[in-house]
N, C-alpha and C positions, 0 to 999 in steps of 0.2 A: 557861667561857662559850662558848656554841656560836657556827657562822657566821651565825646565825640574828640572837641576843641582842646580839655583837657590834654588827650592821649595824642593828638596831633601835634600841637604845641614842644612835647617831649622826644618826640619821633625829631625835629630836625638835629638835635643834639646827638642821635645816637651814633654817629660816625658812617662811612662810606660803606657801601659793601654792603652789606649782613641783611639777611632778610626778617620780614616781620611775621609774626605768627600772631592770630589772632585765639583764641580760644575761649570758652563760656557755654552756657544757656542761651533763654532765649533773649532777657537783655542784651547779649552781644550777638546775638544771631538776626536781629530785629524782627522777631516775628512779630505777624500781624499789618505791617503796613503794604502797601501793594510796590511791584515789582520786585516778585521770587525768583530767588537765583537757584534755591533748592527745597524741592517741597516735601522732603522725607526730614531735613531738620529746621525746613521754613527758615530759610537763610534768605531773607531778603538785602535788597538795595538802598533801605534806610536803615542799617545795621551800622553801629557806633564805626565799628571797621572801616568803613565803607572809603569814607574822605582819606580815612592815614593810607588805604589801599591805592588812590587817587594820586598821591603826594610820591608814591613809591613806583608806581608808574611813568610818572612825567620826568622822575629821579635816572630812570635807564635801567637797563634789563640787568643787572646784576643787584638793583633793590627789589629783592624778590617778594612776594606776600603768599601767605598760603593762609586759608579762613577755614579753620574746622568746628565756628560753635555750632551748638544745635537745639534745639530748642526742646526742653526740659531735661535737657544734661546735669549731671550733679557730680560732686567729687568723683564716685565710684569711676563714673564714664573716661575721667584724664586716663583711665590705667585701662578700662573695658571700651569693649566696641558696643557699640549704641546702633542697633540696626543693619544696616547694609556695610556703615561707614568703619573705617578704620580706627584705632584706637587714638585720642587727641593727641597722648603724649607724641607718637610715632609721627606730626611733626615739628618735635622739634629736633638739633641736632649743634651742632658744636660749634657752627656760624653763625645760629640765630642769633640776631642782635637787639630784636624787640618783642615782646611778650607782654599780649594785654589778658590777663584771664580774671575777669569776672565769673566767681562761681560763689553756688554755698545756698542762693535763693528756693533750691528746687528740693537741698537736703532741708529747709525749716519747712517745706512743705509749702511757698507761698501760696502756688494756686489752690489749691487743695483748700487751705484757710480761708481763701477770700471766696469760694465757695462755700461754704458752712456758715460764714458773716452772712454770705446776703439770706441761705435757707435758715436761719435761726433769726432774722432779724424780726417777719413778719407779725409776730404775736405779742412783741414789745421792741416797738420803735425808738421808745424814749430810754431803754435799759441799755446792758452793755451784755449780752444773752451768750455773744463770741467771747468772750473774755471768761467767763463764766465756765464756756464749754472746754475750755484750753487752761484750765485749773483742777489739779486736779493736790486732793489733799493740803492746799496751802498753796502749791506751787504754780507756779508758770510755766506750761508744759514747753510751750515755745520757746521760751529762755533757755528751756533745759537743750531744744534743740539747736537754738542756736551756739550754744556752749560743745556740741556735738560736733558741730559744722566746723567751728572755729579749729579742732585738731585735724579735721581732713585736709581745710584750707592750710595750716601747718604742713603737711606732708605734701601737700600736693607743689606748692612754693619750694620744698625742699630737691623736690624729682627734680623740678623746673629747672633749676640752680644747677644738678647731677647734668642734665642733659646738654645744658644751654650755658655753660659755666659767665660768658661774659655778658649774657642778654641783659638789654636794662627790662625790669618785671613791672609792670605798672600794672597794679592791683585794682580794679574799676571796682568801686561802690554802686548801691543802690538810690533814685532816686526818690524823693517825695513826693510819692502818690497822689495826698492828698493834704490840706491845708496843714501846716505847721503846729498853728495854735490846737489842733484837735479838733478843730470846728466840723460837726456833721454838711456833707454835703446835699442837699434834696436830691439830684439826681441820682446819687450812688442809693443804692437800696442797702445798706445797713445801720443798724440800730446807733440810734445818736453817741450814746457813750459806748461803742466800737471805735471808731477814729481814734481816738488817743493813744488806745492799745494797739492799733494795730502802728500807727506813728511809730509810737516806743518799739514795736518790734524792730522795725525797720531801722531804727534807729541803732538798736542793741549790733544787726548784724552790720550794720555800717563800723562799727568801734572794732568789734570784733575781725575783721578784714582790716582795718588801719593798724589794731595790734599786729596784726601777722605778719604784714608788709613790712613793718618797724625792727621788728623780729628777726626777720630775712636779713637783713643788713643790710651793708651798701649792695645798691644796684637796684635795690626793688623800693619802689615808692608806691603812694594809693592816692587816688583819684576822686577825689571827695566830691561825688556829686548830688548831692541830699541838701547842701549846704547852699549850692549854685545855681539850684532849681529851684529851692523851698518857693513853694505856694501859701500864699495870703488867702487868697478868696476860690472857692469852688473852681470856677472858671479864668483864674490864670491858666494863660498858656502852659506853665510850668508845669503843671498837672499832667501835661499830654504828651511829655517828654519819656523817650524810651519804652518798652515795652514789660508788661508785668514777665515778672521773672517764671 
């Protein structure tokens, strides 16, 4: 089940009335695939939103939808303006009734990293050169970020809650990039023992967002899509599911 089916699925329970608000990155903004709806946050038309937008539509004008992710949004931006655009919090308000915010990818720095994978891989294909580069002292620098992300995602579920007291929160996870097992893909250009770390990251921030969701209490649930897409071999479909964060 995709991030998509998940968060649709939930949307028919939420009761009459109340509008949905979509918020995120560019996992929830769908950047990268074709038909932009906005090119300053690459808000396209295969954005997870997109179907529950659909559903809220055909539902009558009083299920309102309002889409503010954007595409390399990060916690700071729910509370700051990102550009032209207004600040994400501002919408929500005290009828929202549905709340999907996938965030947290763009505070571990995804892209940023899977750039460094492919520039550090070429000189040892067969090593893990990323992994390496994001150690520092012992430690796992990433982990450290992602243990960083995990208290904004805390605050940021708390605002949510402050603004939107009865919204149901559906917390959308990250998907499985690439194959499960850690198996190097040929087509992707990083070093064979990269995959597994970058997995486990991905992994780490997935746990971390279903703690939070759990945390939040009732109302707010997480959308386990890592789980629902996991990839077997290079070229499953599942791989090409959602857009890097």
């Amino acid at each position: 089940m995709s991030a998509s089916t998940s968060a649709e699925t939930s949307v028919v329970s939420t009761g009459g009335g109340s509008p949905y608000v979509a918020l995120g990155d560019s996992y929830a903004s769908g950047a990268g695939p074709a038909g932009v709806k906005d090119t300053e946050c690459d808000r396209t038309s295969g954005s997870h939103p997109s179907p529950i937008a659909k559903f809220f539509t055909v539902a009558g004008p009083r299920h309102t939808f309002k889409d503010v992710t954007c595409s390399g949004a990060t916690t700071r931006d729910f509370r700051n303006a990102r550009g032209s655009g207004p600040r994400q919090i501002n919408a929500l308000n005290p009828d929202t009734g549905l709340v999907t915010p996938p965030l947290g990818g763009n505070g571990v720095g995804f892209s940023s990293v899977l750039a460094a994978c492919a520039r550090l891989a070429s000189p040892d294909r067969d090593g893990s050169p990323c992994e390496r580069y994001f150690t520092a002292d012992g430690k796992d620098v990433l982990e450290e970020r992602v243990a960083t992300m995990e208290g904004r995602v805390r605050g940021v579920l708390a605002d949510i809650r402050r603004r939107s007291p009865h919204a149901k929160v559906i917390v959308v996870g990250y998907p499985a990039l690439f194959p499960d097992d850690g198996a190097a893909c040929p087509e992707v250009p990083f070093a064979k023992g990269d995959f597994a770390h970058l997995r486990d990251t991905t992994k780490k921030a997935d746990r971390a967002l279903a703690r939070q969701a759990v945390a939040a209490g009732a109302g707010t649930s997480f959308a386990d899509t890592y789980t629902r897409r996991s990839a077997t071999t290079c070229d499953d479909p599942a791989t090409n599911g959602g857009s890097s964060p």
